[in-house]
C-alpha positions as a Python dict, from the first residue, in 0.01 Angstrom:
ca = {
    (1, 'X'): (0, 0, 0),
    (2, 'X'): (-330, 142, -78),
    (3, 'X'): (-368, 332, -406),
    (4, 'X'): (-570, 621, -392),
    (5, 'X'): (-713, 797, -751),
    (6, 'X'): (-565, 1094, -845),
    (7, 'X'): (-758, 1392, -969),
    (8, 'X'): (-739, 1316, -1317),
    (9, 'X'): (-870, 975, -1253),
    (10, 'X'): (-1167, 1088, -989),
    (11, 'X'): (-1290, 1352, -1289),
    (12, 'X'): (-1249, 1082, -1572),
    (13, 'X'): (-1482, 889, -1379),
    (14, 'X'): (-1751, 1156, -1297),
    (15, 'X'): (-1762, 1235, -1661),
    (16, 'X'): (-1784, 860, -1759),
    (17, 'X'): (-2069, 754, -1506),
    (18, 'X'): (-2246, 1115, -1612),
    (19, 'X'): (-2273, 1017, -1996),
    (20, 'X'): (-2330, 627, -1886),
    (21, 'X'): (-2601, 730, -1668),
    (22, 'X'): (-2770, 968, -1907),
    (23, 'X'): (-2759, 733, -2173),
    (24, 'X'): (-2851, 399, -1960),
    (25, 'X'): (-3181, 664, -1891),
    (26, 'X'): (-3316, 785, -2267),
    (27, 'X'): (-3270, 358, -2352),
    (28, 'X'): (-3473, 243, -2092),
    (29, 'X'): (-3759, 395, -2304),
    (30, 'X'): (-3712, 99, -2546),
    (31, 'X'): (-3624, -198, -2242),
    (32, 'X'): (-3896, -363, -2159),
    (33, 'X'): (-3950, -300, -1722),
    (34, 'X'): (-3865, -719, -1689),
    (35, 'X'): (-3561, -696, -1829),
    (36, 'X'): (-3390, -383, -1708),
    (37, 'X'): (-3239, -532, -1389),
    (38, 'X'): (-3041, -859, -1612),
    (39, 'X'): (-2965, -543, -1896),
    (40, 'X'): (-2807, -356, -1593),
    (41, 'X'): (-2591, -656, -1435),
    (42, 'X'): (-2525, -742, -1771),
    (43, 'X'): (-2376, -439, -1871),
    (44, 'X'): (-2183, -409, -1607),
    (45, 'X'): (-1994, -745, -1654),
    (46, 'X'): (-1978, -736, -2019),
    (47, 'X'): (-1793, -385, -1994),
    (48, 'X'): (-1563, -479, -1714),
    (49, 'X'): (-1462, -817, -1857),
    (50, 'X'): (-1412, -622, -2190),
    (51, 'X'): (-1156, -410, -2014),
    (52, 'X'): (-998, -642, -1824),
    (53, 'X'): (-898, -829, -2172),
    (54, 'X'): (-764, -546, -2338),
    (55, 'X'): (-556, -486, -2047),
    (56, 'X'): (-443, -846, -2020),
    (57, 'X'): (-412, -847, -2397),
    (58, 'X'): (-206, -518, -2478),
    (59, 'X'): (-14, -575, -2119),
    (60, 'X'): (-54, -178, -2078),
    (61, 'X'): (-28, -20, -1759),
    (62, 'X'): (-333, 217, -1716),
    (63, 'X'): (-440, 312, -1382),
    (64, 'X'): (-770, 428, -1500),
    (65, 'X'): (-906, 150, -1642),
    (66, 'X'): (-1085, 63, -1359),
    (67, 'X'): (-1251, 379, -1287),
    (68, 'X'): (-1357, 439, -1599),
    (69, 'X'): (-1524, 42, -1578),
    (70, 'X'): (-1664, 125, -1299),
    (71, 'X'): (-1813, 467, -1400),
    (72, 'X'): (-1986, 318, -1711),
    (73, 'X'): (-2104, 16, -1535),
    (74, 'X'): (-2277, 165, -1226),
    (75, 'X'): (-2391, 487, -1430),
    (76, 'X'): (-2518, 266, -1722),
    (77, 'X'): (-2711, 50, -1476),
    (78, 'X'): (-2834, 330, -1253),
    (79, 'X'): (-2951, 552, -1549),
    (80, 'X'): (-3157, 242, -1732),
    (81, 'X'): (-3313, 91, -1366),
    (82, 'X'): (-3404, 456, -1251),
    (83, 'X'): (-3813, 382, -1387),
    (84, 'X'): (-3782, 64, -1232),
    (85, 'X'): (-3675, 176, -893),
    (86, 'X'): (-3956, 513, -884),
    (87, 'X'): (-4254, 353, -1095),
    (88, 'X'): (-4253, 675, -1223),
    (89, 'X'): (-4376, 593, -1615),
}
């Protein structure tokens, strides 16, 4: 059976990846251009594998979890590679 988000859950995540992405962009003033693209993957494992023990830890049934991994890992990575990507600075 394939689990589709609810609402709740699709808004959480918008809200997440909105903050992550803002705040992966004002840091990427003080990340060296090198290094953005391992601080990005980086990120994004270090929070998901951070979530995934707490909810192997607690054994706690939350269904957004994974959206809200997913919301700060891509918006945290997006917002600190954005300079990279353009060359805009």
């Amino acid at each position: 059976m394939i689990h589709l988000p609810s609402i709740i859950e699709v808004i959480a995540m918008l809200v997440i990846l909105t903050i992550a992405f803002f705040t992966g962009y004002f840091l990427r003033h003080f990340i060296p251009v090198s290094k953005r693209l391992a601080v990005g993957l980086g990120s994004i494992v270090f929070i998901n594998t951070v979530i995934f023990g707490i909810k192997i830890v607690s054994k706690i049934e939350l269904p957004m979890t994974t959206s809200i991994g997913l919301g700060l890992g891509i918006g945290f990575s997006l917002g600190i590679s954005q300079g990279f990507i353009s060359k805009s600075e």
